[in-house]
Structure formats: structure tokens, C-alpha cells
N, C-alpha and C positions, 0 to 999 in steps of 0.2 A: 389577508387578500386571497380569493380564491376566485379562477386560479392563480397559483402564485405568478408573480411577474418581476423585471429589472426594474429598479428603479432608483432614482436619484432624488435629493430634499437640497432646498436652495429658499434663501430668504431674499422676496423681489422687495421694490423701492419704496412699497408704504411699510416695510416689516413685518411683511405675512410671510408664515412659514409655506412652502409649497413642495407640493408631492408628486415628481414627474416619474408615472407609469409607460411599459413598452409591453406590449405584449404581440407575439408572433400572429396568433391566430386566436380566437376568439370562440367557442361554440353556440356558446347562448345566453350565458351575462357574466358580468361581474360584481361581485360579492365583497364589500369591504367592511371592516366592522373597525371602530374605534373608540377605544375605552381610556378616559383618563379621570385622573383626578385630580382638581382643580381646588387652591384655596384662593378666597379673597376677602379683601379686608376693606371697609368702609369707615371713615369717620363718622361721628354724632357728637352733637352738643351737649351739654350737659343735660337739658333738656328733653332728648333722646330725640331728638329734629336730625335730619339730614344735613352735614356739614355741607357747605359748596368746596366741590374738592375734585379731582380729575390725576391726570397724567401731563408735565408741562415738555413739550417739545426736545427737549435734553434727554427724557428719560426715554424718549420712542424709540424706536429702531429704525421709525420712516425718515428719509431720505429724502422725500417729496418738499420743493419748499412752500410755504405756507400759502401762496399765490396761489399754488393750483386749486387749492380748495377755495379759491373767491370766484372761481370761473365757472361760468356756468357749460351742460353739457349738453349731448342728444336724450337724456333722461334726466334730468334737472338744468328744465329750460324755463322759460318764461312765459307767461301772456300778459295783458293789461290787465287783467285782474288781482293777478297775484303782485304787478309791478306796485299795483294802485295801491294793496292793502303792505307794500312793502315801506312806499312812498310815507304813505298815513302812519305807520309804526315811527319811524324813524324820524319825522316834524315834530313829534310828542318830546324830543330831545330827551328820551331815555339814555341812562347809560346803559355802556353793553350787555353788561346781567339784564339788567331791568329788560332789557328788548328781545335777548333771547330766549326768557321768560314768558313777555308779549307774545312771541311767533309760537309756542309750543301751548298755550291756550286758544290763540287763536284758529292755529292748526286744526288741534281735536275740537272744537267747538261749530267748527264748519263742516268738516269731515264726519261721516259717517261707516262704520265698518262692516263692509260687506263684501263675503267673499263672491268671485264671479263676476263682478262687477267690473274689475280690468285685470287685464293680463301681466305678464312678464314682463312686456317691452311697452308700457304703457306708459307713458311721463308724465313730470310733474302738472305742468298744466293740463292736461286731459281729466287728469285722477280730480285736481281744483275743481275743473268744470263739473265732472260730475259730482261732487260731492262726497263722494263714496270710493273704496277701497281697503287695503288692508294694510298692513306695517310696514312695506315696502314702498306704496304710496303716502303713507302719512309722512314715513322722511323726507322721502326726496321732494315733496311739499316744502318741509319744514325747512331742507335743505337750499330750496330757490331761495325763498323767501331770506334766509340768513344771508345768502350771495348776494341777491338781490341790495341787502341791504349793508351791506361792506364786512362783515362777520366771515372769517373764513369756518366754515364749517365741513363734518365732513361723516361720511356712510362707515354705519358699524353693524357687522352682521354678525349673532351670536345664539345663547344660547340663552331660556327664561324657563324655567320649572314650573308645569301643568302647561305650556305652550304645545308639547308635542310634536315639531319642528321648527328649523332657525327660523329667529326673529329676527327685527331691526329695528336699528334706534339712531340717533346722531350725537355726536360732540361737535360744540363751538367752541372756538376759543378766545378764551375769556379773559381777562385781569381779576386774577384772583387774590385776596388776603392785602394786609395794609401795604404791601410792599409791591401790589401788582402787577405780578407774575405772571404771564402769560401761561396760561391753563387748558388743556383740551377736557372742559364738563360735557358731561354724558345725560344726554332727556331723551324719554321717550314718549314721541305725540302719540302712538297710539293710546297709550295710557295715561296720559298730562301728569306725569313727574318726572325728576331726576331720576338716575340711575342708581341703584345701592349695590348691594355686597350679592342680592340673586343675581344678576346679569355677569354673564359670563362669554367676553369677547373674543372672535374666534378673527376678525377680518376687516379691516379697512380700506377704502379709497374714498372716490370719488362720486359715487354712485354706484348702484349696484355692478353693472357690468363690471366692474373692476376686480370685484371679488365672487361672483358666482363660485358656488362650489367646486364646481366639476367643469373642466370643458376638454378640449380634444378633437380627434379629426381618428377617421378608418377607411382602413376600403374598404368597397362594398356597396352590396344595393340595397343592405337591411335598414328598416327604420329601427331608431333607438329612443327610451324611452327612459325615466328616472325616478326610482322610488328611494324616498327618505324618510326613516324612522330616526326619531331622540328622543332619550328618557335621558331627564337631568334628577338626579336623587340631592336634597341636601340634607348632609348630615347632621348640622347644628343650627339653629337661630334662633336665639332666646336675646331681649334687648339686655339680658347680664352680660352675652359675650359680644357684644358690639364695643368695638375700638370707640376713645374719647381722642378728644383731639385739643389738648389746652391753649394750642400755639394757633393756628390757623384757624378759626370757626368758619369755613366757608367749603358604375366602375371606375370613378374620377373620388379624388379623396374626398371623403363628405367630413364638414364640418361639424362637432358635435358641443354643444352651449347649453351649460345647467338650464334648464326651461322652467323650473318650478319654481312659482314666483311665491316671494319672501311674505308666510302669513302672517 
């Protein structure tokens, strides 16, 4: 952190870690840089197919009950369009994989990605209508669409190597394995697949606003602005060292709100 400042770490209700900075006076930015290193571990079948596999509610740290993510918000709202194609998934009487499989083709197959095309504060139906946006629209798309259709799902903002800064992606949760287990799996519409051992999760809620990076408040008259660099390195991925999985196969204070919307 430069310059240095007080600071305190607290883990809020979805089990995001948080970093609450004070600084006296300010002269012209601040400087943080954050370097870790991350392992993760994916299952595969024997095949070397994507297990269906996730993190099941027990193992989270979030605190949220699973309701909250069936509700929809001010940025994963609705319109008849999206109710219609939620309506139309769901009379196919899919079971829940199969449907939130459904919504995560359907997604990218309607959507088009284009930066510019909406902002920060642009919501789900808007991004629908136009067709277009980027990984922040395509979830919270994907994310109505799962509300909409009784699936609690939920906003995951992280990290994806050659992306060049956070992405997003969603987990539903699912009934996973013979024993079905309620499971939070991990898709990304922008890409139309599951999630594997690249993705690396940094944040959850309910939609974006929940977890924007950075927010805060100063005094002062100056405007504030946010630049964000990531380089994700990975060290190993040869399908030799992919985990198998024999058991499961599946002058007034001014508010200040990360503005840079999630590519």
C-alpha cells in the first residue's frame, strides 16, 4: 500500500475477505499491489471430461441463506423476455443440471460480446435487450434467468489467465452425485462451459454491486478514477496432473464505487 495507511480485515456475510483502509489525507492516489499464490484442484473423469463438481453450502464461509440468491435485484431484474425464455426452459421439465445447462447455452448463444456496449450499472434486462455486453452482463443474464426460474444462483468475480483483469462467472446450486447433494457449480456464459482448476475466485454475492472491488467515500472536491492491472501466471496444467475423482463423477463526503465494469 502506498502510501501506507491503518487498516483492519473482516470477513462480511457471503465469506468475502475485506480490507478496510483510513487514510488522513491523500495527495494524489493510491497504490496497492497484491501478490498471492493460489492453488486449485479440479476433478476429471477418467475420460479427462469435467467432473460436475463445486463447493456444497457447508463448506462456504457464506452466511447468506440460500433464498437470497433466488431473489431477484436492481441489476438482475427481469423483463418478458427473459421471463418468457425462462418460462419456456422450465415446461421442458428438465432436471436442474439439465436446465442450468439450458440457461448457460442459451445465454451465450444470444448474447454477443462487446465491449462499450453497456456500462457498470447496466442490468440484466437491458444487456438481454441489447444483445451485447461483456462477462458481467452475460452473468447476471444467466443469473435472472436461474431466479427467474426457482435455481438459487449466485455472482462470482475472479480471476482467468490471458483475461488481463477480473472476470465473472455464476454458480447454481445444484443436486449433485447419487446422493444429491446440494452443490454450488460454477459456469461461465461468457465462455459456455463449467468452471475448472483456471478460475480463480476472489468474491461473491448477489450481483455485482455486492462485491465491486474497491468502494469508499472522501472529502473533497476531486474527482476519482480506477485503474486495474492482473497477471494471473499458471504454473502447471498438463491433463497428467489433473485430480481423478472415482467416487463422485459430476466539500460534503463524496461516495466513491469501483466503476469498472467486470470484462
Amino acid at each position: 500500500m502506498d502510501p501506507p495507511a491503518d487498516y483492519r480485515h473482516f470477513t462480511d456475510a457471503f465469506g468475502n475477505l475485506v480490507w478496510q483502509l483510513d487514510h488522513v489525507q491523500i495527495e494524489k492516489e493510491i497504490t496497492c499491489t497484491v501478490d498471492m499464490r493460489v492453488e486449485t484442484q479440479t476433478l476429471y473423469l477418467p475420460d479427462d471430461t469435467l467432473s460436475l463438481q463445486g463447493i456444497s453450502p457447508q463448506e462456504s464461509d457464506c452466511t447468506v441463506k440460500r433464498a437470497e440468491f433466488t431473489q431477484l435485484t436492481t441489476r438482475v431484474d427481469s423483463s418478458d423476455a427473459l421471463l418468457q425464455m425462462a418460462r419456456r426452459s422450465k415446461e421442458r421439465g428438465l432436471v436442474p443440471v439439465e436446465l442450468a445447462e439450458s440457461f448457460l447455452h442459451q445465454v451465450y448463444a444470444h448474447m454477443r460480446y462487446q465491449t462499450g456496449a453497456t456500462h457498470v450499472g447496466t442490468t440484466a434486462a437491458k444487456a438481454f435487450e441489447k444483445g451485447a455486453g461483456v462477462c458481467q452482463d452475460y452473468a447476471h443474464v444467466m443469473l435472472s434467468l436461474c431466479r427467474l426460474a426457482g435455481l438459487p444462483a449466485r455472482y462470482i468475480s475472479g480471476y482467468l489467465p490471458g483475461e488481463g483483469q477480473m472476470h465473472a462467472w455464476v454458480e447454481v446450486l445444484l443436486p449433485v452425485g447419487s446422493h444429491k447433494i446440494p452443490t454450488w457449480v460454477a459456469y461461465d456464459p461468457t465462455h459456455q462451459r463449467r468452471c475448472d482448476e483456471r478460475y480463480i475466485a476472489v468474491a461473491i454475492g448477489r450481483d455485482y454491486q455486492d462485491i465491486a472491488p474497491t468502494s469508499g467515500y472522501y472529502l473533497g472536491a476531486s474527482a476519482n478514477s480506477l485503474s486495474v492491472t492482473v497477471s494471473v501466471v499458471m504454473e502447471t496444467h498438463t491433463s497428467g496432473e489433473r485430480w481423478l475423482n472415482p467416487q463422485m463423477m459430476f466539500p460534503e463526503a463524496s461516495t466513491m464505487i469501483d466503476e469498472v465494469q467486470q470484462q
